[in-house]
Each structure stands twice: as C-alpha cells, then as structure tokens.
C-alpha positions in Angstrom: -4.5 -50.0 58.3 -7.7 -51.2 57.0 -10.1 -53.0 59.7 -12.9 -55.1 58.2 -16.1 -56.2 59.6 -18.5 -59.0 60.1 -20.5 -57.7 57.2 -17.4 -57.0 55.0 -17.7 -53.1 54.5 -14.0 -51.6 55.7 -12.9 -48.4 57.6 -9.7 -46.4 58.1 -9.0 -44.3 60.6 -6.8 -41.1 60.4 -7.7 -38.1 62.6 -10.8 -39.2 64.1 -12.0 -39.2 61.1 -13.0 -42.8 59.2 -13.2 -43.5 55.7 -15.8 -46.0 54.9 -15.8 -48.7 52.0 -16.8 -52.2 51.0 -14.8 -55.0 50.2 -13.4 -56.7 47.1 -15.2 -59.8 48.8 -18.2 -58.0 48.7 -17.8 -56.2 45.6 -17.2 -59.9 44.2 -20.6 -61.5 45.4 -22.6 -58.9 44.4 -21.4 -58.4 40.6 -21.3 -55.5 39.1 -21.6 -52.1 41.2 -24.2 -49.9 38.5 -25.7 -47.3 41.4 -25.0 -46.0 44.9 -26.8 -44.3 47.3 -25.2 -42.3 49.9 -26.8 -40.1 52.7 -26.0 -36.4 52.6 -23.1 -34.9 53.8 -24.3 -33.7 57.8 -26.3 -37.0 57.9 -25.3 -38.4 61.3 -25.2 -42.2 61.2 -25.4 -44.9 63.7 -23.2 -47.9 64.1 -24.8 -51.1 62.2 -27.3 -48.8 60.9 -27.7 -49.3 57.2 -26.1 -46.2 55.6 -25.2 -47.7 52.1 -27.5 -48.8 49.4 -25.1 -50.6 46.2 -27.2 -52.0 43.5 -25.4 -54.3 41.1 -26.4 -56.2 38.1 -27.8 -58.8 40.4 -29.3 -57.4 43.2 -29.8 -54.5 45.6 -27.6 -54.6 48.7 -27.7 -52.3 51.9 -24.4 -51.8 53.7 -23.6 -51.3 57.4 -21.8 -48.3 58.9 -19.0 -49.8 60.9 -18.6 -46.6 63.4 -21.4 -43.7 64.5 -20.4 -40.5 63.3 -21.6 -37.7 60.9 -20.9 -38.4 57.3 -18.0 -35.1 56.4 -17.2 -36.5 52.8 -19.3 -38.0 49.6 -17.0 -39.7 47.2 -18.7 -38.0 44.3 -16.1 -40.2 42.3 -18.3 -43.4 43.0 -21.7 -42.1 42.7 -21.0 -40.4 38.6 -19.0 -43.6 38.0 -19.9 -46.6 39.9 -17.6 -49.1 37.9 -14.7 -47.3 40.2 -16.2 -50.0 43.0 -16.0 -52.6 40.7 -12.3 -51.9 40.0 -10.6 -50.9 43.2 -13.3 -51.0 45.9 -10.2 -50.8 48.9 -8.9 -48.0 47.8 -10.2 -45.8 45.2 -13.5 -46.9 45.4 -14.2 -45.6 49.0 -17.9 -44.4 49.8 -17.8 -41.9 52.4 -16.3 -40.6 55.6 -17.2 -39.6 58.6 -16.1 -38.0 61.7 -16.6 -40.4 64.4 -18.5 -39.4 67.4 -17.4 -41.7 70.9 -20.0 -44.0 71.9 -20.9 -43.9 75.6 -21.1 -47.0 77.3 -23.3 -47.7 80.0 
C-alpha cells in the first residue's frame, strides 16, 4: 500500500526497503516530466532532504525523500525515458529505492 506525503512524492514499503515516486497530482501540476536527476546509487539520503530534481516543460521542481536511507536502486527506466512519469508516475514511473535506515529519536 502506497503512503503519500505532505509534499505528494509516494513510498512503498516491502522488506525494509522503500520504493520512492511522485504523484499523478504532482506529475499533473508540473506538466510534462522531460529530465530527472537522481543521486547515485550508495548516496545516503535524509528524510525531507531534497533528493529529486524533475524538470518539466514548465518548470524545475525538487522533490523530498519521504524516509532516510541509502538509495539501493536507480530506475534507469525514468532517467532514458522520462515521459514514463508522465504516463504512470504510481507505478511504473517509480524513481528510486532505498533501504531505510531507523531514525533514533531523542
């Protein structure tokens, strides 16, 4: 099951592992998806730290990872054919995933 956030980029969890994406809201008010920008695969990322840039026929737009982790998976998909966000950004057009590392609360 999909959970969305505040700033309407999605994650699903299997495994410990989350696979991160925007959403068809998103995709919708930003237009049309023509590059993405992804950290490397072994980038460790914070939660709410921007991880995500999509540019689109309108603007440029950073995106938010929803959990801290280290980004595991690139869809390579996305980044050689960005239209694929434009299509089916819930599904197909995931971005990346990662494997989430436990926060510590003080």
């Amino acid at each position: 099951m999909k959970t969305f956030t505040e700033t309407e980029e999605w994650f699903e969890i299997e495994g410990g592992i989350a696979t991160v994406g925007v959403s068809r809201k998103l995709q919708r008010e930003i237009g049309e998806v023509v590059y993405i920008q992804i950290p490397p695969v072994g980038t460790y990322i914070f939660k709410e730290q921007e991880s995500v840039i999509l540019e689109s026929t309108k603007a440029a737009l950073d995106t938010y990872a929803p959990l801290s982790g280290r980004i595991i998976t690139i869809n390579k998909k996305v980044l050689e054919d960005p239209s694929i966000v434009n299509q089916d950004p819930e599904n197909e057009g995931w971005l990346y995933k990662i494997e989430i590392c436990n926060e510590k609360k003080s």
